[in-house]
Residue, then its C-alpha position, 0 to 999 in steps of 0.5 A: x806265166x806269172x800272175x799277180x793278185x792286187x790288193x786281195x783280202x785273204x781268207x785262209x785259217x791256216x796263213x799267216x796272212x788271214x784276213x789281211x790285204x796284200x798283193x800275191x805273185x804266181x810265178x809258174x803254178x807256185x805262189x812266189x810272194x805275198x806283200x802288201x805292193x807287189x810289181x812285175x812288169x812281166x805278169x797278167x795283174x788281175x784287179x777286182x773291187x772287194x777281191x778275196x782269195x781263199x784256198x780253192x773251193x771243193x764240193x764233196x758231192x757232184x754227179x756228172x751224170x757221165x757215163x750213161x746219161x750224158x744228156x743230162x750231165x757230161x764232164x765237160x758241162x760238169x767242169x764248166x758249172x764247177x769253175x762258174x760256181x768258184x771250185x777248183x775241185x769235185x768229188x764226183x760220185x760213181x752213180x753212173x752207167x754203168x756205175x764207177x766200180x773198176x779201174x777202167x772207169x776211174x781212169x776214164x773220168x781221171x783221164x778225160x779231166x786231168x787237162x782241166x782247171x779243176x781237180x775231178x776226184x772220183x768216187x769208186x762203188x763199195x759194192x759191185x755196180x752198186x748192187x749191194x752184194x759183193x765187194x767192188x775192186x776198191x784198192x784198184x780203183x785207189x790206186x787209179x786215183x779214187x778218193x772214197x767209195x760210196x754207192x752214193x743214193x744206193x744205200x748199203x742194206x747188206x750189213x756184212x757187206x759194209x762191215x766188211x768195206x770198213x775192214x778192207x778199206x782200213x788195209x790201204x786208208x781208204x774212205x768209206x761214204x755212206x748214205x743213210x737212208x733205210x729204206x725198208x723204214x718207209x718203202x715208196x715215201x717222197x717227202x719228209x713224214x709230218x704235219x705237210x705229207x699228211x696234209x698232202x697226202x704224199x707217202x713220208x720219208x720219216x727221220x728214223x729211215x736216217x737214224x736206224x742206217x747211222x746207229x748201224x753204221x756206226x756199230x759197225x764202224x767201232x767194231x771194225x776200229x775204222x773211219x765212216x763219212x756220212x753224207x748228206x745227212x738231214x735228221x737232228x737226231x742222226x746228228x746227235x748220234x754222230x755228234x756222240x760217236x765224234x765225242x767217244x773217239x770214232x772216227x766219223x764225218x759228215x755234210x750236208x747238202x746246202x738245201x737241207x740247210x734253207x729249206x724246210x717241207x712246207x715249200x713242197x705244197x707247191x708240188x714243184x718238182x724242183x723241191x724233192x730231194x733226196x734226202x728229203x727236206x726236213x720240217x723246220x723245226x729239223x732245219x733249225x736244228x740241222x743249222x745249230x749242228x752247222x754252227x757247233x762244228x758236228x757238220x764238217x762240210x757244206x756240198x751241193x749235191x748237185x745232181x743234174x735231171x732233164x726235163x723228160x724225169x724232172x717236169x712232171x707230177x710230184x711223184x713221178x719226178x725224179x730227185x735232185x736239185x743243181x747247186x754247184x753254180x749256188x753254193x756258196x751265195x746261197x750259204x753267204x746271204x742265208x748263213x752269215x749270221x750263223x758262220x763266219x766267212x773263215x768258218x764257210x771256207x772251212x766248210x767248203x774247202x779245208x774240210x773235205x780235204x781233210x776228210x778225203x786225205x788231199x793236199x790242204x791248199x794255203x795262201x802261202x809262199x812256196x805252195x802250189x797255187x789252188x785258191x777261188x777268187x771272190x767278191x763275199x758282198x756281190x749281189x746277183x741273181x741267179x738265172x738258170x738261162x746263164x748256167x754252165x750246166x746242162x740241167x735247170x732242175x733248180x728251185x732258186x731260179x731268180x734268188x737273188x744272192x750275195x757272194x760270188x767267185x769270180x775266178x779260180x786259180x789252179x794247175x797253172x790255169x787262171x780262170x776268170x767267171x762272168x759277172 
């Protein structure tokens, strides 16, 4: 199957051909040419107003709720928000039931998406089903084809536990993810601690639950000379924290849900449930701050966090609902119509396609001849408006339902499979 993409401007950092318009022919899952007028009578041509092609899009930070809770989440409902949010590829991690934490499970996820569009990575447990006390079987579930290990929104309170991960995984370059969220610091909180909870009168997650778990962390990260993700962080001075550890040589990485990005507490007044997340969102002094953080490179990556809820755990008072917000459909309007005068578009695909695959040792996609074809099709200035009826997923936890946006994908190209997403 050959393919040809007319006139696309191209955003790749790492090509010769960044931000230049050019045809490119796919000839058989393999970029065979670039040029400014390409014909092929023998190829699908696919032609778009304001087209650009980047290097596929992957997000960091994905629940498909499958095994277990199905009916919120499945693979394949999952796999259809990624391609209709422009991603040929997912980290999904392993707060499942039961959780990802052995070889079975990995092999279940990598099997049953292996045939997709899309590359589903899976995330294995530190700890054994998650519980926090002994080591799960990481290098089998490294060798089934694990990413990283992480036990997601479970934080690590055993520290002999992580120190002890950190020195294994450093066996075999393994990655090690953690959330930092001490939850002794705050035991029943449901939003951030300030000005709004206590108005609210709602128990507060306060900043320093963040920035107590990221110092240890990182103690035990250069006691064991070895390398720490940390996701989705939301505290500036947790920030700072990593920001100096970057400085002194540790190896250390981080990203940051979209919705930490553009929302602050004062939004929780409402007492939606669609506005609690976990971690929470910050005041806007925080949000500023977390977006200065953004723009001087300590925040490595951009995810969504996407974490399906059904209506039975989602649709209730405040503080019986459960966390979480769906953001693979949104991601990237979100940060083009809120976050162009912070990034450049070279600087967002960075964030939402180059960098997680550093950080996770993939293959790095680049617009160029010879390589395997993994690129997002997308139109930066399409205005849209997002409507939760038209979503690929199963969930509708979302507070952007009818935002209008700027910026969409309107296809992918990856494993020899064009997929092209309604406007």
């Amino acid at each position: 199957m050959k393919v040809i993409l007319k006139n696309a401007v191209i955003v790749d950092p790492n090509s010769e051909w960044n931000s230049k318009k050019a045809d490119i022919l796919i000839s058989d899952g393999v970029i065979e040419k670039i040029a400014k007028s390409i014909s092929d009578q023998s190829a699908q041509v696919v032609k778009a107003t304001n087209l650009h092609v980047s290097p596929g899009w992957f997000d960091m930070h994905v629940n498909f709720r499958d095994p277990g809770e199905e009916y919120k989440e499945n693979l394949d409902s999952g796999i259809a928000a990624a391609i209709a949010g422009g991603f040929t590829g997912v980290a999904l991690m392993p707060s499942t039931t039961p959780p990802i934490s052995n070889k079975a499970m990995v092999d279940y996820v990598v099997n049953r998406a292996k045939h997709t569009p899309i590359d589903v990575l899976p995330c294995g447990t530190v700890s054994s089903d998650r519980k926090g006390l002994q080591l799960s079987e990481m290098y089998d579930m490294k060798l089934a084809g694990a990413v990283a290990f992480t036990d997601d929104k479970a934080s690590i309170r055993n520290s002999g536990l992580l120190s002890r991960a950190l020195l294994y995984a450093k066996n075999f370059n393994g990655t090690i993810m953690s959330f930092p969220f001490d939850q002794t610091a705050q035991v029943g909180g449901m939003m951030n601690e300030g000005v709004t909870s206590t108005m609210l009168g709602i128990e507060g997650i306060p900043n320093v639950a963040e920035e107590l778990q990221i110092t240890r962390d990182l103690y035990l990260t250069e006691y064991n000379d070895a390398k720490i993700h940390f996701s989705t962080i939301s505290s500036p001075r947790g920030l700072d924290l990593i920001a100096e550890a970057k400085e002194s040589g540790l190896a250390v990485s981080c990203d940051i849900a979209i919705h930490n990005l553009l929302l602050n507490d004062e939004t929780i007044t409402s007492f939606d449930p669609n506005f609690k997340v976990l971690p929470p969102l910050r005041s806007e002094e925080d949000r500023l701050e977390l977006i200065e953080g953004l723009k001087d490179g300590t925040i490595d990556v951009i995810c969504s966090d996407h974490s399906p809820e059904d209506v039975e755990h989602k649709a209730l008072e405040f503080g019986a609902a459960n966390y979480g917000i769906i953001g693979l459909e949104t991601l990237f309007g979100l940060a083009i119509t809120n976050l162009s005068g912070v990034l450049t578009l070279d600087e967002i695909i960075n964030k939402i396609s180059i960098n997680p695959r550093t950080i996770l040792q993939l293959d790095i996609p680049i617009v160029k001849e010879g390589f395997e074809a993994n690129l997002t099709l997308f139109d930066p200035g399409l205005e849209w408006t997002y409507q939760t009826a038209n979503s690929k997923s199963k969930a509708k936890n979302t507070p952007f339902e009818g935002c209008e946006l700027i910026g969409k994908a309107i296809g992918i190209y990856n494993k020899k499979q064009l997929e092209m997403i309604d406007a």
